[in-house]
C-alpha positions as CSV (number, residue, x, y, z in Angstrom):
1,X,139.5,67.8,67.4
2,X,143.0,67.6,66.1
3,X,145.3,64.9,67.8
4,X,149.0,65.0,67.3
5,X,152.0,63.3,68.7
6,X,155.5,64.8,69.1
7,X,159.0,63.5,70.1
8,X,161.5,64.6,71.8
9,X,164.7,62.7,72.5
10,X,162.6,59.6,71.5
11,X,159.9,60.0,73.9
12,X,156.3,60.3,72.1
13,X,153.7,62.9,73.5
14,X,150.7,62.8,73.1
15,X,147.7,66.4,72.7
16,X,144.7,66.9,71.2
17,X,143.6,70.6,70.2
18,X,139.7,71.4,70.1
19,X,138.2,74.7,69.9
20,X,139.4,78.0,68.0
21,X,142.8,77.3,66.6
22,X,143.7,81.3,67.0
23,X,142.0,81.5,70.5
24,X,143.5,81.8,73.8
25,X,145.8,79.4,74.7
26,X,144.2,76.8,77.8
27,X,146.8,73.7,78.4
28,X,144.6,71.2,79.8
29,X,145.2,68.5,82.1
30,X,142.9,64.9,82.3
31,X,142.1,63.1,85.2
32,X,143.6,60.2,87.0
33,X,141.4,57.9,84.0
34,X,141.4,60.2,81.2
35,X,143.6,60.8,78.0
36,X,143.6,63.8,75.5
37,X,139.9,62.3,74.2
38,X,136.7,64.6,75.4
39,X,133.2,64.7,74.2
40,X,132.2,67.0,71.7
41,X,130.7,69.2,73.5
42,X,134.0,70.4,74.8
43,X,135.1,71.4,71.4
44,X,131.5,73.5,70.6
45,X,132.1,75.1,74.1
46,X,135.6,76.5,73.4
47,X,135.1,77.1,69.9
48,X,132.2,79.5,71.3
49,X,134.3,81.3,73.8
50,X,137.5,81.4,71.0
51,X,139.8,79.6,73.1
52,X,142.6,77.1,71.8
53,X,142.0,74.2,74.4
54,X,145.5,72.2,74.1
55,X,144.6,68.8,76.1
56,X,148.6,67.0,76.6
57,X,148.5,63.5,77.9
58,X,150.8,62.9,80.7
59,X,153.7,60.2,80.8
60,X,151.7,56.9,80.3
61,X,148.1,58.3,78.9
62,X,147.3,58.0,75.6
63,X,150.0,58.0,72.9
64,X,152.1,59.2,75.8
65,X,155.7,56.9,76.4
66,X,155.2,56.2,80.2
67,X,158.4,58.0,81.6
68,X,159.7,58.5,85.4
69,X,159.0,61.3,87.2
70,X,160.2,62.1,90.7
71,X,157.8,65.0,91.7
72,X,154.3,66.1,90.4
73,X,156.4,69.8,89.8
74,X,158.4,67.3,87.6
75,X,155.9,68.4,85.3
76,X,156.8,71.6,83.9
77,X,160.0,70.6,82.7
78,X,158.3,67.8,80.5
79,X,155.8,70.0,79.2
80,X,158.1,73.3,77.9
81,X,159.1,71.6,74.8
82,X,155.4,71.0,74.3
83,X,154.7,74.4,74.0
84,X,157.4,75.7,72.1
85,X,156.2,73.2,69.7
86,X,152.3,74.9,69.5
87,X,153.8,77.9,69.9
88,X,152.3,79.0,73.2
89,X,153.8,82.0,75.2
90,X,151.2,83.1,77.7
91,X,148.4,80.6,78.3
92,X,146.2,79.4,81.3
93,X,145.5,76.2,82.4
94,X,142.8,73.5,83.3
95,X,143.0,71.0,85.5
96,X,140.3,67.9,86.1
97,X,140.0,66.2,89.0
98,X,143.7,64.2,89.3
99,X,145.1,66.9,86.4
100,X,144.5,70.0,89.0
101,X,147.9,69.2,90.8
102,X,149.7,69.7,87.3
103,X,147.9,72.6,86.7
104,X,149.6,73.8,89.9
105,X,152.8,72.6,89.3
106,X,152.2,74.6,86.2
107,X,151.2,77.8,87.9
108,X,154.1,78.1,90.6
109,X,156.9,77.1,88.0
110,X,156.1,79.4,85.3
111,X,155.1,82.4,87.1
112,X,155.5,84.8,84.4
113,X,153.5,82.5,81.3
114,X,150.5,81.0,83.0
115,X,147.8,83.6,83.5
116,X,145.0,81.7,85.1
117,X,144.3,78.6,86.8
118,X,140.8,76.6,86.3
119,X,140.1,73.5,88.2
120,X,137.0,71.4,87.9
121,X,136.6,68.6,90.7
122,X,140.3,68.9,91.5
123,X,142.2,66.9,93.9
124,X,143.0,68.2,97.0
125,X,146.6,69.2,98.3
126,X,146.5,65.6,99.7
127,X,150.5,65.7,101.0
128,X,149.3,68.1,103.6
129,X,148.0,65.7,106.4
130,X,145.3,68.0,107.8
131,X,143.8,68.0,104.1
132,X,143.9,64.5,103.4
133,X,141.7,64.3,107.1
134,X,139.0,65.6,105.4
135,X,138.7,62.3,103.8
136,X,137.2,59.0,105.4
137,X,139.1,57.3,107.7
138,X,139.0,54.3,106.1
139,X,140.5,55.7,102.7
140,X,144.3,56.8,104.8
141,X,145.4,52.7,104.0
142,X,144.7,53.4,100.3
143,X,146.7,56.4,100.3
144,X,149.4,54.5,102.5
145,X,149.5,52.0,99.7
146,X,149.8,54.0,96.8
147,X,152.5,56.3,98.9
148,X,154.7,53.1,99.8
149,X,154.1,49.9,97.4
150,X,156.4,49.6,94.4
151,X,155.1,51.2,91.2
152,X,154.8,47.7,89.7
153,X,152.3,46.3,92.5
154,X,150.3,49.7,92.1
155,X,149.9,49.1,88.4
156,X,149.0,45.4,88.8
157,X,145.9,46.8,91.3
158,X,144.3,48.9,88.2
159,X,145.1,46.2,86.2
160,X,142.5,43.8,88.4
161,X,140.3,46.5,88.8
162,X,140.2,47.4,84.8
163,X,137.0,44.7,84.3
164,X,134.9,46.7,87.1
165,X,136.3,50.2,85.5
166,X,135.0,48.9,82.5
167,X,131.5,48.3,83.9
168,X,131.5,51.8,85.7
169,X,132.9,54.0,82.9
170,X,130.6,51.5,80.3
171,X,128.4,54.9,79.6
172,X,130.9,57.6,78.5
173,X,132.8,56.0,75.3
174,X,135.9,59.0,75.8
175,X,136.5,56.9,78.8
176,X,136.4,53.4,77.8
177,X,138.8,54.3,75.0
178,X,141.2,56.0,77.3
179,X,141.2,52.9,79.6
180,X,141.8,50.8,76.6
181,X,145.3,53.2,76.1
182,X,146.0,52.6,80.0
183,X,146.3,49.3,79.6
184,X,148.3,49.5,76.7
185,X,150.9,51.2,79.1
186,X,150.4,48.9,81.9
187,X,148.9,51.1,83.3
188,X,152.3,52.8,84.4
189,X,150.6,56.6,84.3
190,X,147.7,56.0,86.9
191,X,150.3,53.8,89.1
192,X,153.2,57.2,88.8
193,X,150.4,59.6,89.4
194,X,148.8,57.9,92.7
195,X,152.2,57.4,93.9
196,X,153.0,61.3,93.9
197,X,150.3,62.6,94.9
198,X,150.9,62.5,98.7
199,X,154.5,62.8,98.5
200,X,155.8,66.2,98.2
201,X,154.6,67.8,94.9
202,X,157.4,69.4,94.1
203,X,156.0,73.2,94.9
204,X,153.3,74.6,97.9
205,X,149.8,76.1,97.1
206,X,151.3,79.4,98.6
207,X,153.7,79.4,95.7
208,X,150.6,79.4,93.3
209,X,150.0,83.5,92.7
210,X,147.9,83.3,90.0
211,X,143.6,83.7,89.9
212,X,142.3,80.0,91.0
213,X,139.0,79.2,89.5
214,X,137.2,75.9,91.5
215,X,134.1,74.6,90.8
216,X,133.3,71.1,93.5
217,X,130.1,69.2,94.4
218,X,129.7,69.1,97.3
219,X,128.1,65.8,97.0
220,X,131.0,64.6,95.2
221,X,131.6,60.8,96.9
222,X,135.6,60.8,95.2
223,X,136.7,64.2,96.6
224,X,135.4,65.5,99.8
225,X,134.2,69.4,99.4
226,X,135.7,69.9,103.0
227,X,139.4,68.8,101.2
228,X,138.7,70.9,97.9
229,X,137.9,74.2,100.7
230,X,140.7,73.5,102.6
231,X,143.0,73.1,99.6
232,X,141.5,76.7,97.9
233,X,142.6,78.1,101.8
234,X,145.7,77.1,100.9
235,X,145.7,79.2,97.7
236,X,146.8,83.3,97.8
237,X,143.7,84.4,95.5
238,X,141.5,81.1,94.3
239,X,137.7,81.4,94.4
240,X,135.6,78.3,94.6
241,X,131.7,77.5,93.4
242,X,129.7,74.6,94.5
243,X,128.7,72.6,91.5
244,X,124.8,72.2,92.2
245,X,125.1,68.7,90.3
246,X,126.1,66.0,92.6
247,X,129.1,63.6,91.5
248,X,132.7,64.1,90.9
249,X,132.1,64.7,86.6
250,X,131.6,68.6,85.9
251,X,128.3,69.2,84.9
252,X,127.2,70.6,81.9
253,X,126.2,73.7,83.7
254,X,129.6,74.0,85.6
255,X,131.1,73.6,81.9
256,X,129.3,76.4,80.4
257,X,130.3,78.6,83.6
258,X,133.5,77.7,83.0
259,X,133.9,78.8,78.7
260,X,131.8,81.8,80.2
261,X,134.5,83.1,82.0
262,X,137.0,82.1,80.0
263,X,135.4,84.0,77.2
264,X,135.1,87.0,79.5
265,X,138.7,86.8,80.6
266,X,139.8,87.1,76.8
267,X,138.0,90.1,76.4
């Protein structure tokens, strides 16, 4: 892993690169409680399927300056300095769980430079009402919440949640370390994030041309697998695999499908 942090007009970004340094170019994007940190075994994985696996923290993650944005498509103009700086031209992208929306955003602005789109566990398009249905009823106040309440209360909620966080995430050491950064921020990029995502995004899925990869448990207890189909209807070509593994992480097996085809789309 090689982290890095770049500025531009005095705002720090934050990336890690992992993988083949000449490889084909994959931007990835965390989740909602991530950073640019993964396990190792992501860096084995792309190494093996020569692929340069560019993980950018978002506004507020990591060594990231929290920063506004109005719009998840808000996105791509934050990111093009980014890859003028690693000198990326064409590239695909990634997208876990909370990051699949920016990998969309991605997608529909820069038609003609993203190739692919890969989503692992991705969040649904939840703006669109008859998606977010798909989702307990009891969970439409949540989302109410984080659509209406001031960025500061919405930030002060994951800040009294950070001590049960702690407990859940006390297993996987990437993540404890990335709450650690969240915190650091305020937690400002979790409160932006939840806030836009079921506003308008910015874009449609229609406007999303390119391949769409999904892999989604359907035992997955965060995202509903009737939201993640409903979302890949909404997509012009996406194809999506049930994860046999139940639970919202990808699975190790879903991982290796995923650098196999990725290897197999460099070829």
């Amino acid at each position: 892993m090689k982290r890095t942090v770049l500025t531009f007009d005095g705002v720090a970004c934050g990336l890690a690169e992992y993988g083949d340094p000449r490889g084909r170019p994959v931007v990835l994007h965390h989740g909602l409680l991530g950073d640019a940190g993964l396990p190792a075994v992501w860096d084995t994985l792309a190494r093996d399927a020569a692929v340069r696996l560019i993980a950018v923290e978002r506004p507020g993650y990591g060594s990231s300056d929290p920063v506004p944005m109005a719009a998840v498509g808000d996105w791509t103009a934050h990111l093009l300095p980014v890859l003028e700086a690693c000198g990326v031209g064409a590239f695909d992208v990634l997208g876990i769980s909370a990051g699949a929306p920016y990998a969309y955003a991605l997608a529909a602005g820069l038609p003609e430079r993203v190739l692919r789109v890969w989503v692992l566990s991705g969040l649904p398009y939840v703006p669109d009402d008859a998606v977010r249905g798909h989702y307990p009823a009891e969970a439409e106040p949540v989302w109410t919440f984080y659509r209406e309440a001031p960025e500061d209360e919405v930030a002060a909620r994951f800040a009294g949640a950070a001590p049960h966080l702690a407990e859940v995430f006390a297993g996987s050491p990437s993540t404890l370390a990335a709450l650690h950064r969240l915190a650091a921020h305020g937690w400002r990029g979790p409160a932006r994030e939840v806030r836009l995502q079921t506003r308008p995004w910015g874009f449609v899925p229609a406007g999303v041309a390119q391949p769409v990869r999904l892999w989604h448990a359907p035992a997955d207890e965060e995202v509903p697998f009737a939201a993640a189909e409903a979302t890949a209807a909404l997509l012009p070509a996406a194809r999506l695999t049930e994860q046999g593994a139940p639970g919202h992480i990808p699975s190790e097996e879903t991982l290796g499908e995923l650098f196999a085809e990725l290897r197999a789309a460099s070829l």
